[in-house]
C-alpha positions in Angstrom: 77.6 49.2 184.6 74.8 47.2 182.6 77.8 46.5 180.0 80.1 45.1 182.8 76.9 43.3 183.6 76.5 41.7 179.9 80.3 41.0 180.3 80.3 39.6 183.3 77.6 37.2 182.2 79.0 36.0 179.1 82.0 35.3 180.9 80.3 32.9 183.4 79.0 31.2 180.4 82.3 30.7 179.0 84.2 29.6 182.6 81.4 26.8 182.7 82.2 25.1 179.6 85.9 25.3 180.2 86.6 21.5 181.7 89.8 22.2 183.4 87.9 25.3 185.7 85.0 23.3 186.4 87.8 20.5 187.0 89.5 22.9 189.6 86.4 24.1 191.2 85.7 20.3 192.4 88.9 19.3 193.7 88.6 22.4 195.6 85.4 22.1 196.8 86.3 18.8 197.7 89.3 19.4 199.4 87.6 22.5 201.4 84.9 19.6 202.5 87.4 16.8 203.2 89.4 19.7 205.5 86.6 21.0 207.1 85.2 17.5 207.9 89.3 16.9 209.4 89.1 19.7 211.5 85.5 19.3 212.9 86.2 15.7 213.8 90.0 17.0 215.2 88.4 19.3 217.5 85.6 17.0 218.6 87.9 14.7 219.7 90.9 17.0 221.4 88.3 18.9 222.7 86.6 16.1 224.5 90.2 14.6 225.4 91.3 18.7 226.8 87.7 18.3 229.0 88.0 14.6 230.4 91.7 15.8 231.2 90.4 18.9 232.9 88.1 17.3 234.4 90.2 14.3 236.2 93.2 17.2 237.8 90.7 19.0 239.1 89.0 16.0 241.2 93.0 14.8 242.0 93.3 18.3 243.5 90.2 18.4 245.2 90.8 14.7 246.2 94.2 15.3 247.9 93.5 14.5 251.1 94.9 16.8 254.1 98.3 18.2 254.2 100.5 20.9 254.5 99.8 24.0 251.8 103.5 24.2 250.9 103.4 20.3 250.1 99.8 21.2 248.1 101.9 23.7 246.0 104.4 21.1 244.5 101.6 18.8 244.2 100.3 21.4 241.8 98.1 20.3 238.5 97.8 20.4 235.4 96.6 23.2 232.8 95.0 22.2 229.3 94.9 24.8 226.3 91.0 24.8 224.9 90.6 24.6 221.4 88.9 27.3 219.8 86.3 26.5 217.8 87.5 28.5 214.9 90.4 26.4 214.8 88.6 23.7 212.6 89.1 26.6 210.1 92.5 27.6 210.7 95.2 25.5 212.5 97.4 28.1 212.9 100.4 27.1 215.4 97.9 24.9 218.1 100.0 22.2 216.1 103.3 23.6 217.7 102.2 25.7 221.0 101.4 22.7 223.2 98.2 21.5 224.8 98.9 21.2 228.7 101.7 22.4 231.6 102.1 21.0 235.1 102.0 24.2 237.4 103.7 24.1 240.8 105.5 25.6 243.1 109.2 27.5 242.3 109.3 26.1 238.9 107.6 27.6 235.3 107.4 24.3 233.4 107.1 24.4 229.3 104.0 23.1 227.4 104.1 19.7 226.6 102.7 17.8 224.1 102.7 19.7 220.6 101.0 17.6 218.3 103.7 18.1 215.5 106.2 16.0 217.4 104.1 13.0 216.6 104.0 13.9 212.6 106.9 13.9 210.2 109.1 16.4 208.7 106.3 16.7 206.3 104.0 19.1 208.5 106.3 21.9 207.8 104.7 22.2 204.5 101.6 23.1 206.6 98.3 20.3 207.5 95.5 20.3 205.1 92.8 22.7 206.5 90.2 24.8 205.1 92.7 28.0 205.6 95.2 26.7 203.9 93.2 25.5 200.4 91.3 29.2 200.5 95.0 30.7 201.2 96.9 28.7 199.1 94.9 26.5 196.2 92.1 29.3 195.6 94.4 31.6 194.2 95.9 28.6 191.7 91.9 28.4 190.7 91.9 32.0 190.5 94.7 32.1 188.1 93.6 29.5 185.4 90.2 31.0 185.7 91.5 34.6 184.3 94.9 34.5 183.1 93.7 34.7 179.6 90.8 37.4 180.2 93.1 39.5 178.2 95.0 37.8 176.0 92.5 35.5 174.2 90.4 38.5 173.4 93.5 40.2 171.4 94.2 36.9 170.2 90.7 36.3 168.7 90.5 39.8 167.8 87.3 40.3 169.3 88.4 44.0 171.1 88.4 45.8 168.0 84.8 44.5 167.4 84.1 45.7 171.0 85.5 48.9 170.6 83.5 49.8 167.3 80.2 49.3 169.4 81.4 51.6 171.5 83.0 49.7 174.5 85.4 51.0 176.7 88.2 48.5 177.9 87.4 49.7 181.7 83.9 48.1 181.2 85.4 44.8 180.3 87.9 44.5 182.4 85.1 45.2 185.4 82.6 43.4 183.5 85.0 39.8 184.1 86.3 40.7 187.1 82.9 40.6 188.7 81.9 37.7 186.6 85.1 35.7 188.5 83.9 36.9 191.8 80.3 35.8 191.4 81.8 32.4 190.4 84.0 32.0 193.4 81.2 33.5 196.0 79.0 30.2 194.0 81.5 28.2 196.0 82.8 30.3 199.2 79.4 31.0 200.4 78.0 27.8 201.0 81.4 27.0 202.5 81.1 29.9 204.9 77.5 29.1 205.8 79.0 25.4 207.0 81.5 26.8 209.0 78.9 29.7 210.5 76.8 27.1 211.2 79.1 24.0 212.7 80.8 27.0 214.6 77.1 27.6 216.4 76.0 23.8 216.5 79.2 22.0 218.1 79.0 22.2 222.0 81.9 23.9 222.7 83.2 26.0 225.8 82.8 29.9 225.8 86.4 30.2 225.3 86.0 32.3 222.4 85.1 36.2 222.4 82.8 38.0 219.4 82.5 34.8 217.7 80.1 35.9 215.1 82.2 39.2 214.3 84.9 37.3 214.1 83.4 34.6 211.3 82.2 38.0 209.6 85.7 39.7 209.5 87.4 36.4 208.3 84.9 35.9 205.7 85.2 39.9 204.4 88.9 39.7 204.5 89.1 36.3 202.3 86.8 38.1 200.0 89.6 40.8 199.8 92.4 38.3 199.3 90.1 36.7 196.8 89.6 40.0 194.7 93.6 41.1 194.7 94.4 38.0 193.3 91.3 38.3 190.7 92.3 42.2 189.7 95.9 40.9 189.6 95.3 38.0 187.4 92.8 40.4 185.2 95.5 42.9 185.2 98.5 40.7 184.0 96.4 39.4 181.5 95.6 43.0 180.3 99.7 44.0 179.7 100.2 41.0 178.4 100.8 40.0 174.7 100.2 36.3 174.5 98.1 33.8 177.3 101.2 31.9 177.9 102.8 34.4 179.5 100.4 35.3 181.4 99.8 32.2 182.9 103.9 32.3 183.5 103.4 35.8 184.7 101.2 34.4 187.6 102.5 31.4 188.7 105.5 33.4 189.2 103.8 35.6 191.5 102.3 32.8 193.4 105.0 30.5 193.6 107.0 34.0 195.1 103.9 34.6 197.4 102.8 31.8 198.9 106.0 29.6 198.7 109.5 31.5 198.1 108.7 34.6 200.6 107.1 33.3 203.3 110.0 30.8 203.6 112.8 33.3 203.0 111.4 35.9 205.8 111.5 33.3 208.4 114.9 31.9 207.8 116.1 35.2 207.7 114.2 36.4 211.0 115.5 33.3 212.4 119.0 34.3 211.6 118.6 37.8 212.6 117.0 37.2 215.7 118.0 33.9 217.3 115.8 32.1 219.9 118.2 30.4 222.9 118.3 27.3 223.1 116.1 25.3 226.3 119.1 24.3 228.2 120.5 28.1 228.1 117.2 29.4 228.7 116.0 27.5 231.9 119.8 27.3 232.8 120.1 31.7 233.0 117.0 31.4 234.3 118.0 29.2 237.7 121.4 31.3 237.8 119.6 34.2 238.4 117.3 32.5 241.0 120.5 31.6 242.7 122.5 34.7 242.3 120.3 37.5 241.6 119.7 39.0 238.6 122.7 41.5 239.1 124.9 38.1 239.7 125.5 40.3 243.1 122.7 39.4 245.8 122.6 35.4 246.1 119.7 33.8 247.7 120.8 33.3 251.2 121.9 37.3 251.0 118.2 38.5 250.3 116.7 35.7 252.8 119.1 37.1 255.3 118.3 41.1 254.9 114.3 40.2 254.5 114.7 38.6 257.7 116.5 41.2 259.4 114.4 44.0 258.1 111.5 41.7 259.5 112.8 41.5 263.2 113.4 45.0 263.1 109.8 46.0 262.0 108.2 44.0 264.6 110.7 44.9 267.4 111.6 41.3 268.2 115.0 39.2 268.6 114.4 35.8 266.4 112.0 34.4 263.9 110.1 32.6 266.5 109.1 35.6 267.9 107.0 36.7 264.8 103.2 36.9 264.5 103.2 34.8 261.7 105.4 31.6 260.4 108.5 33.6 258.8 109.0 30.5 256.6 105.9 31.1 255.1 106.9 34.4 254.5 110.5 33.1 253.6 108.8 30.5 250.8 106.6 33.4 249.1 109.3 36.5 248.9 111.6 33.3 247.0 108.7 32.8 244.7 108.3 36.8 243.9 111.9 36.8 243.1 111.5 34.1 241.0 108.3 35.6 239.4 110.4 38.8 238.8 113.6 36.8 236.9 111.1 34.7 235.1 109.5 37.8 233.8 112.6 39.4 232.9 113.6 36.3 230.5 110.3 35.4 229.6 110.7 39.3 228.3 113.5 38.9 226.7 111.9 36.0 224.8 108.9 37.8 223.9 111.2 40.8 222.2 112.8 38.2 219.8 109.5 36.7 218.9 108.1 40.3 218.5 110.9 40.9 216.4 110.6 38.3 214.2 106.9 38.5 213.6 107.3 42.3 212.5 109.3 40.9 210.0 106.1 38.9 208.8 104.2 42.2 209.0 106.1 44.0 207.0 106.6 41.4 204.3 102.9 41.7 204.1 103.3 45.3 202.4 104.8 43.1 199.2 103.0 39.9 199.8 99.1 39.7 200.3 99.2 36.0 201.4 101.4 36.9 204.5 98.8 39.7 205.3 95.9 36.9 205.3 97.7 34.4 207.0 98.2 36.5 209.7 94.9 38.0 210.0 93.7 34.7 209.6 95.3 32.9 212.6 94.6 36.4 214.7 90.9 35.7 214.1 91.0 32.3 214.7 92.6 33.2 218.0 95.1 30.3 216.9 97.8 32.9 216.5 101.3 33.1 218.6 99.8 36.1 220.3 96.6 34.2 221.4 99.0 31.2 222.6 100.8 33.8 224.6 98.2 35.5 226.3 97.1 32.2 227.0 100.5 31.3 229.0 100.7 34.9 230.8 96.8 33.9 232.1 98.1 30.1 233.5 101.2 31.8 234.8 99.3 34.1 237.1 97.1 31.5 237.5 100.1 29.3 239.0 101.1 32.8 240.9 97.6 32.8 242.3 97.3 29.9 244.1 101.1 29.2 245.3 100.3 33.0 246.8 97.6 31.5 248.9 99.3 28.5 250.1 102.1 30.5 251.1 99.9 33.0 253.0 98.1 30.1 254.6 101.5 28.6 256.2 102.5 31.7 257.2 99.2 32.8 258.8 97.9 29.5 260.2 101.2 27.7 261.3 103.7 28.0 263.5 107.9 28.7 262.8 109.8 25.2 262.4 106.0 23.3 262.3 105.3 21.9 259.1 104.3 18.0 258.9 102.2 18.9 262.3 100.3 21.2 260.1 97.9 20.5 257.0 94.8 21.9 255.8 92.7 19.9 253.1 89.4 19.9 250.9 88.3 23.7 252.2 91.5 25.1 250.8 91.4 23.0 248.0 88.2 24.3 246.8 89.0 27.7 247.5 91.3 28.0 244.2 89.0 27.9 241.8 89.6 25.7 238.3 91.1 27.5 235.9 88.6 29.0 233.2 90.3 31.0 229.6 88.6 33.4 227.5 90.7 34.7 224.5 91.5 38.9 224.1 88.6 41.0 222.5 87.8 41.3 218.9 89.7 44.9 219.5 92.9 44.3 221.2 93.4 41.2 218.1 93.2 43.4 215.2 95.1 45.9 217.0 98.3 43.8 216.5 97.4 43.0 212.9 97.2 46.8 212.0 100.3 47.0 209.4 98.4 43.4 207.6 95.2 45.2 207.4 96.7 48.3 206.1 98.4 46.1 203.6 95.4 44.5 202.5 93.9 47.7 201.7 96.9 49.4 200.1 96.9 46.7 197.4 93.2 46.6 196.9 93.8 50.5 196.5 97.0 49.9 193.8 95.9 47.4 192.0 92.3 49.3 191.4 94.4 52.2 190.3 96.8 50.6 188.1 94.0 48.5 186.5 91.7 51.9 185.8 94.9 53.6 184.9 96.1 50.7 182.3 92.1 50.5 180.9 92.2 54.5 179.9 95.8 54.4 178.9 95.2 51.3 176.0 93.7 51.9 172.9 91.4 49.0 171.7 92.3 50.2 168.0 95.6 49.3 168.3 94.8 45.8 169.5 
């Protein structure tokens, strides 16, 4: 260890007076400021915009003046989507989930608003956030910084002279390989301090769960990313004859993982599991409204039997004779049958994205950067699973409160009265605003099991391989 040590310090020495490193280092650190200045002033400002918004539907619904519930339901309001404060980090897909629905009655309306519809084609190639220069540009620094660890040592000849004093090659190749990691930590952990601490000091709403846990996992797993790609780089330098192909060696490999893969699994998830399209989504959706979901019990068929089994429950001849308003009753066993064919498609929907994400997953086993990403976004809670817990939450939300409208005209009002009836600000008030905290710490790294495993397994490999290659190469022969 107290050779790796000596190592490991000569090597800093040399990294410092190499321009093109120390050249690197500042355009990243740079480029991790500018982002994380981006995303701090993003958030501020959609954050306050998400609040005022908030803020102004819930005083039109309060302010509604009296009418009927039913009329309340399709007067509805609008639902905003917080931002998490880790998403001055990571992006993740806020850009593309949407920021607010209009809930009412009968109808599951579609988020509006994604903020990528107002940028070019160019956001497919991702926005500039901290995320994506630690994902994406770090291991680019990481590269140039040891792709010729190896290689400049057998060119220089300097191994055999290590060898004679009795050096083994496993102590220098641990010897740089902490030496890089010390240098990147000189410029991670001051970044991570910045975003523990804005995290803390902007006033932001308790949307988030385990917040400091989560900044701790997300910093521990970049560290991981951050050592593969060092072991890697140290590795490929090690079987390699000459620095230029090294430095081929390992563009190669990033170019494959953070470009060519990525890309390739998600055209080919998108072709082996296509998404509808809108029109045929919301258009299966209202057939099945209409004609039941075995396209054998229309609408008017169910009304008719609920209201026969009615009569015959409470022993009378017509509707009127009910102890309660049977359209009341009517409006809400429409709105359950909705709930339950919504539910059914918005399943169906779910599957394909579920397939299509495993894909992702399981690209992770051969590509570390998919493995971060993920885990990345999960922690972030900017993820599709966070958006989509998210839009179960609002949709039972909507269920909620068209429920107690629809209990209200049935309980309170009479058969055939309906314009003679209102209600107003004491039924307003009692559905309460909508409030959102994301899933637990637990239930998020749940999903991102096969990512983590991944991360592991190629810490594990390319420890192995590199210990393996270090006793297997004779410095002699160098």
């Amino acid at each position: 260890m107290k050779t790796s040590i000596l190592i490991a310090k000569k090597e800093i020495k040399i990294a410092l007076r190499e321009k093109l490193v120390l050249a690197l280092s500042c355009i990243i650190l740079v480029l991790l400021g500018i982002s994380l200045y981006t995303g701090v002033v993003a958030y501020k400002q959609q954050q306050e915009t998400i609040t005022n918004a908030q803020v102004e539907k819930r005083e039109e619904w309060l302010g509604q003046g009296d009418k009927h519930p039913h009329i309340a339901a399709h007067f509805g309001t609008f639902i905003f989507k917080p931002k998490t404060v880790l998403s001055l980090f990571d992006f993740g897909l806020d850009t593309y989930t949407g920021t607010s629905v209009y809930l009412e009655a009968h109808y599951q309306h579609q988020f509006m608003f994604r903020p990528a519809q107002d940028h070019s084609s160019m956001i497919r190639f991702g926005e500039l956030s901290s995320a994506l220069v630690l994902q994406i540009l770090m291991p680019l620094l990481i590269i140039f910084l040891a792709y010729a660890s190896f290689t400049k040592e057998k060119e220089r000849g300097t191994l055999r002279l290590l060898s004679s004093q009795g050096i083994t090659l496993t102590s220098v190749a641990w010897g740089k390989i902490i030496a890089y990691f010390i240098m990147l930590l000189a410029i991670l952990v001051p970044f991570a301090l910045s975003v523990l601490l804005i995290s803390y000091w902007l006033e932001t709403p308790d949307t988030v769960t385990d917040l400091g846990i989560r900044i701790v996992l997300l910093g521990a797993t970049y560290m991981v990313y951050i050592f593969i790609f060092i072991v890697l780089s140290v590795l490929v330098s090690l079987k390699s004859s000459v620095s230029r192909n090294a430095l081929l060696t390992l563009l190669t490999c990033w170019i494959l993982f953070t470009i060519i893969i990525p890309k390739t699994i998600a055209n080919f998830g998108e072709s082996l599991y296509p998404l509808p399209s809108m029109k045929i989504y919301k258009e299966a959706i209202l057939k099945d409204k209409e004609n039941g979901l075995e396209r054998k019990t229309p609408k008017a068929e169910r009304m008719a039997r609920l209201e026969k089994e009615l009569l015959a429950k409470h022993k009378v001849d017509s509707v009127q004779q009910l102890p309660f308003n049977f359209e009341g009753v009517m409006m809400q066993a429409g709105e359950e049958y909705g709930d339950k064919v919504y539910d059914v498609h918005w399943g169906r929907l779910l599957n394909i994205f579920h397939k299509q994400n495993k894909l992702g997953s399981y690209s992770s086993l051969v590509n570390p950067y998919m493995a971060l990403r993920n885990i990345s976004m999960g922690l972030s809670a900017t993820d599709l699973s966070t958006s989509i817990d998210f839009q179960k939450k609002v949709e039972n939300y909507r269920r909620s409160f068209i429920k107690k409208m629809n209990n209200d005209m049935a309980q309170n009002s009479k058969y055939g009265e309906f314009y003679e009836y209102s209600v107003g600000l004491d039924m307003w008030k009692s559905v309460e605003d909508f409030s959102y905290k994301t899933p637990s710490i637990y239930t998020t790294l749940k999903k991102y099991t096969i990512e983590l495993i991944a991360l592991l397994c190629w810490v594990i490999i390319l420890i192995s391989l590199l210990n393996y290659s270090t006793r297997k190469t004779k410095l002699t022969n160098e």
